[in-house]
C-alpha positions in Angstrom: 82.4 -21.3 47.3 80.3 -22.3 44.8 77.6 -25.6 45.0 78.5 -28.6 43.2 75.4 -28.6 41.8 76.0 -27.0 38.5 79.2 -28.2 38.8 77.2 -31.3 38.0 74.4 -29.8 35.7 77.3 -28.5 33.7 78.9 -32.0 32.8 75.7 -33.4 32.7 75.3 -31.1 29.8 78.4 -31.7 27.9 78.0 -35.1 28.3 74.6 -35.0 26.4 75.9 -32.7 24.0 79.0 -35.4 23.5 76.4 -37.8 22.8 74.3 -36.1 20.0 77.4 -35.5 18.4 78.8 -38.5 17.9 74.5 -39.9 16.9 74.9 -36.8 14.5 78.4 -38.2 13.1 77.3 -42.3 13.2 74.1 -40.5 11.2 76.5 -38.6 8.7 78.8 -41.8 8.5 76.1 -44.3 7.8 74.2 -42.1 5.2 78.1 -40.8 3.3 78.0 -45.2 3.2 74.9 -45.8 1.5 75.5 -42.9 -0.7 78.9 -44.5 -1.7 77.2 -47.9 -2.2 74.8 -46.9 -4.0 77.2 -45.1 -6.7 78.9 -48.4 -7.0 75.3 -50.2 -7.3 74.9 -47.9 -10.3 77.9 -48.4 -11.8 77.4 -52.7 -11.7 73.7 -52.0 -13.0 75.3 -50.7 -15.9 77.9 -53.2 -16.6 78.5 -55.4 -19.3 77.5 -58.7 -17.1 74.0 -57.9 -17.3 71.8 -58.0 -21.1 69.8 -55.8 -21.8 67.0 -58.1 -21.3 67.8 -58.3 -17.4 68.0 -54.3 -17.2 64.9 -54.3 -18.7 63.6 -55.8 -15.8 64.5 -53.4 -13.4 62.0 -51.4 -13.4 59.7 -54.2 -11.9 62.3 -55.3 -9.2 63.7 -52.1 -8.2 67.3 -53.8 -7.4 69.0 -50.7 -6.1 66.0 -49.6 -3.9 65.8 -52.6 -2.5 69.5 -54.0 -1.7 69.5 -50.3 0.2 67.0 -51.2 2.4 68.6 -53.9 3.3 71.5 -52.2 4.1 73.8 -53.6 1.8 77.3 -52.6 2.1 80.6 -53.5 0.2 82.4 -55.1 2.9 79.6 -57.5 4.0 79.5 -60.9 4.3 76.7 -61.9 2.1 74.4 -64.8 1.1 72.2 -64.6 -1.4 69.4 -67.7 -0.9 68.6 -69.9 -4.1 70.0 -67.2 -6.7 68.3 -68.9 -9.5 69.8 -68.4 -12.7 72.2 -65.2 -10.8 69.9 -62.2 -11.6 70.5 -60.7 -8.6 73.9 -62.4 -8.1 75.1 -59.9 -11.2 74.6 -57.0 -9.0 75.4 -58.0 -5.2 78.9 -60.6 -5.9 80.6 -57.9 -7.6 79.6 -55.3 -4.6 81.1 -57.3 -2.3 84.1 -58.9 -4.4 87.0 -57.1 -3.2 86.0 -56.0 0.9 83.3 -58.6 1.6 82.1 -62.0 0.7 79.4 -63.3 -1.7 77.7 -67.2 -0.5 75.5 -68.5 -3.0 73.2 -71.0 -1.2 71.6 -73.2 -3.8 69.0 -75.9 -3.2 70.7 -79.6 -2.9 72.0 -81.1 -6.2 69.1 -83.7 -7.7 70.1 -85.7 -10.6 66.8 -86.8 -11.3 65.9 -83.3 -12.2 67.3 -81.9 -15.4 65.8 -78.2 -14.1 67.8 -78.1 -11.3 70.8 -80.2 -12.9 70.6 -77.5 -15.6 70.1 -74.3 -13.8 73.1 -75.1 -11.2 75.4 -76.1 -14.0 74.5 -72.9 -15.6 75.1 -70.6 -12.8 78.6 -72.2 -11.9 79.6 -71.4 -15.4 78.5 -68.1 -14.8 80.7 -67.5 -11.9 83.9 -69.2 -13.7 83.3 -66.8 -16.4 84.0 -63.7 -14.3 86.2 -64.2 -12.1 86.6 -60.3 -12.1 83.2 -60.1 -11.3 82.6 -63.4 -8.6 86.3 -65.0 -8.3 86.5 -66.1 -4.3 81.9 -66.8 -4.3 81.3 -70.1 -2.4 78.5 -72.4 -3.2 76.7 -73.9 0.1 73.1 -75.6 0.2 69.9 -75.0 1.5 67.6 -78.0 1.7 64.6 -79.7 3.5 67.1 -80.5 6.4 68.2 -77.3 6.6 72.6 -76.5 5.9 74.6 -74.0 7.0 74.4 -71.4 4.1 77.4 -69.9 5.7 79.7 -70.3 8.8 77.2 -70.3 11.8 77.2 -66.5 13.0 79.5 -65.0 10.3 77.0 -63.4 8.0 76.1 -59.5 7.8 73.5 -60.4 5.4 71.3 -62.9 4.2 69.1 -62.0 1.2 66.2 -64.3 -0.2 63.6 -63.6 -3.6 61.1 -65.1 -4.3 61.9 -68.3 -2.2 59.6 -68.2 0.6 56.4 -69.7 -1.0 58.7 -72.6 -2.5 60.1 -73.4 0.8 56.3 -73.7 2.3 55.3 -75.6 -1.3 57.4 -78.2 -0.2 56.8 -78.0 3.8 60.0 -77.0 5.1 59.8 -73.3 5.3 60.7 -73.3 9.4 63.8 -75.4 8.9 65.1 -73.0 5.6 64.6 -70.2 8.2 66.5 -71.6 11.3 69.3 -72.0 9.2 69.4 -68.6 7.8 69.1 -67.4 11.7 71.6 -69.4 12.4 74.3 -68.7 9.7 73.6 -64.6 10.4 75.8 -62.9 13.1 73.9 -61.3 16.4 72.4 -58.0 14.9 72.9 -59.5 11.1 70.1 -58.6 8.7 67.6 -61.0 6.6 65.8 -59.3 3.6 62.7 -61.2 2.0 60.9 -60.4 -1.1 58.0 -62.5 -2.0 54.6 -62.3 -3.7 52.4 -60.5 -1.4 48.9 -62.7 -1.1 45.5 -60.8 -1.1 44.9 -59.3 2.8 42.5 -61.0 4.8 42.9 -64.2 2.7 43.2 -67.3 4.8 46.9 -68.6 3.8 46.9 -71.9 2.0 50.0 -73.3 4.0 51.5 -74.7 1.0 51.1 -71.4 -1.1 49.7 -73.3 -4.2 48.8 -69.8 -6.0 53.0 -68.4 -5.3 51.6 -65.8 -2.7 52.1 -65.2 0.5 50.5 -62.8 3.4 52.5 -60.7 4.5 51.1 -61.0 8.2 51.4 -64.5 7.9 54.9 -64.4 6.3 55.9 -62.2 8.9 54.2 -64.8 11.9 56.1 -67.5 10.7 59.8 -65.5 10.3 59.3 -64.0 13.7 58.9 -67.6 15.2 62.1 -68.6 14.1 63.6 -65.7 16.2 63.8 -62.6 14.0 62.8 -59.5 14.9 61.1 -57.2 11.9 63.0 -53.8 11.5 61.2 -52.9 8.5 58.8 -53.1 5.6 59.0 -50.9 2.5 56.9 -50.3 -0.9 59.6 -50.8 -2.9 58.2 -53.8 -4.9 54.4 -52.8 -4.4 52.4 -53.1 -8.0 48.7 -52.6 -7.2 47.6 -53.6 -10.7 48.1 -57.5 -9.5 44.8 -58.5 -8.9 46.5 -62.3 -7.4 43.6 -64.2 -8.9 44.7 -65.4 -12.4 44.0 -69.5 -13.3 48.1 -70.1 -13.1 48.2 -68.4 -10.0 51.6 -65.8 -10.0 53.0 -67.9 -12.8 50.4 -66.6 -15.1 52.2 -63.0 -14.8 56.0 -62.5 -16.4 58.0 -63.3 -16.2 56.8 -67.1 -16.8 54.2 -66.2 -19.0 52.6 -70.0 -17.9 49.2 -69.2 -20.1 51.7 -68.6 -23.2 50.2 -66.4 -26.0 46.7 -66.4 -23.9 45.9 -62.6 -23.0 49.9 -62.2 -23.4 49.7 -58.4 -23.4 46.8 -58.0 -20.8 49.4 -60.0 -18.4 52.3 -57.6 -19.8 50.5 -54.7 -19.1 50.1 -55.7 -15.2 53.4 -56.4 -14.9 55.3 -58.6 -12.5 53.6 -59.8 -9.0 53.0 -57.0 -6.1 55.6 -57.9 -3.5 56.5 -57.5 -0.1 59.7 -56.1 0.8 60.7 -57.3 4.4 64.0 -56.5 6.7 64.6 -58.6 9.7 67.3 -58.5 12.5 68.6 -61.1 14.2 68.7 -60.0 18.2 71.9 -59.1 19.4 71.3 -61.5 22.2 70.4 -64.0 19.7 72.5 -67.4 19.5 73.8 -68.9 16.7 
């Protein structure tokens, strides 16, 4: 009669063997995915939505590389924080338009501003103008008290450029993040780009100069409840020296010093950057 003992051994092994197989297959799955999304992301890059001025600009931003990272995926439920004038909204809405959902979370409505009255007027005419390209994107609002950008726990994604440094400029960076943790779902992932301040530097808390530590922009993320999953290179540019008289403005593409050493600032380029994914815990409550 034989012992039970490999009996046991033997299961023990098929089991495990079960198990790498279906790792190697979730492996094979995930990666077919981000091949397939980014064939789409090149096919949007090339589209007639974007000038030739804004593809120009790729090169600096590195929009494929970096929505990858972040995992981007047609069928996600996606928010895009304070799109701006919709550079990046060009390429992530029509990702998402037929599987997923695009949430443009712009800051709240100020009629004593002509910028923002402008700008926001400008993007919704944008989005009406495509509705091939953004028909069913919702506009929500992120503020100094906070908003829900999205339904609390619904979102996959939640992506954010060059906002950061604004939301500490005007003292409410902890509250903008809260929100975003709260609109994600448990396991959802936040991706921040922002201008990465000199190491070492004590942080001004109010980021006067438009850079931020990374350390420091991690610290403050993390107390809201995130957990960093990764950092990437993508947006690295080592000729920024972070020490101009405009601070990051002087670079492009704002160009605040005008005609002033114009192609000295071309030449650098635009700001080094951070490129930061977060999770929110699968524990994590909305």
């Amino acid at each position: 009669m034989r012992s039970p003992r490999p009996a046991a051994g033997g299961a023990a092994h098929a089991s495990g063997a079960s198990d790498a197989a279906g790792t190697a297959h979730i492996g094979e799955a995930d990666e077919a995915a981000a091949q397939a999304t980014a064939a789409q992301l090149d096919r949007i890059l090339a589209g007639d939505q974007r000038s030739a001025a804004e593809r120009a600009r790729d090169a600096d931003r590195h929009p494929k590389e970096t929505l990858l990272f972040f995992g981007l995926r047609p069928q996600m439920r996606v928010v895009e924080v304070w799109p701006g004038a919709g550079w990046y909204t060009e390429i992530i809405a029509p990702l998402v338009q037929q599987r997923g959902r695009y949430f443009a979370a712009l800051p709240p409505a100020d009629p004593q501003s002509r910028f923002i009255t402008r700008e926001q007027q400008a993007f919704r005419e944008k989005l009406a103008a495509r509705p091939d390209l953004y028909g069913g994107a919702e506009m929500t609002t992120l503020g100094p008290e906070g908003g829900d950008v999205a339904p609390p726990g619904s979102a996959d994604l939640i992506v954010t450029f060059r906002s950061l440094h604004d939301w500490m400029a005007q003292g409410w960076a902890p509250r903008a993040l809260k929100a975003l943790y709260r609109a994600l779902k448990p396991g959802g992932v936040l991706g921040v780009v922002d201008h990465r301040g000199k190491p070492g530097l004590a942080q001004d808390p109010s980021a006067k100069s438009g850079y931020v530590g990374e350390d420091y922009a991690i610290r403050m993320i993390e107390a809201a409840g995130f957990e960093l999953s990764g950092r990437s290179e993508i947006n690295a540019n080592p000729r920024d020296t972070k020490d101009y008289p405009q601070g990051v403005w002087t670079l492009p593409p704002t160009y605040r010093l005008g005609a002033q050493d114009h192609e000295a600032y071309a030449a650098i380029g635009e700001s080094d950057r951070f490129t930061l994914r977060f999770v929110k815990p699968a524990g994590g409550r909305s």
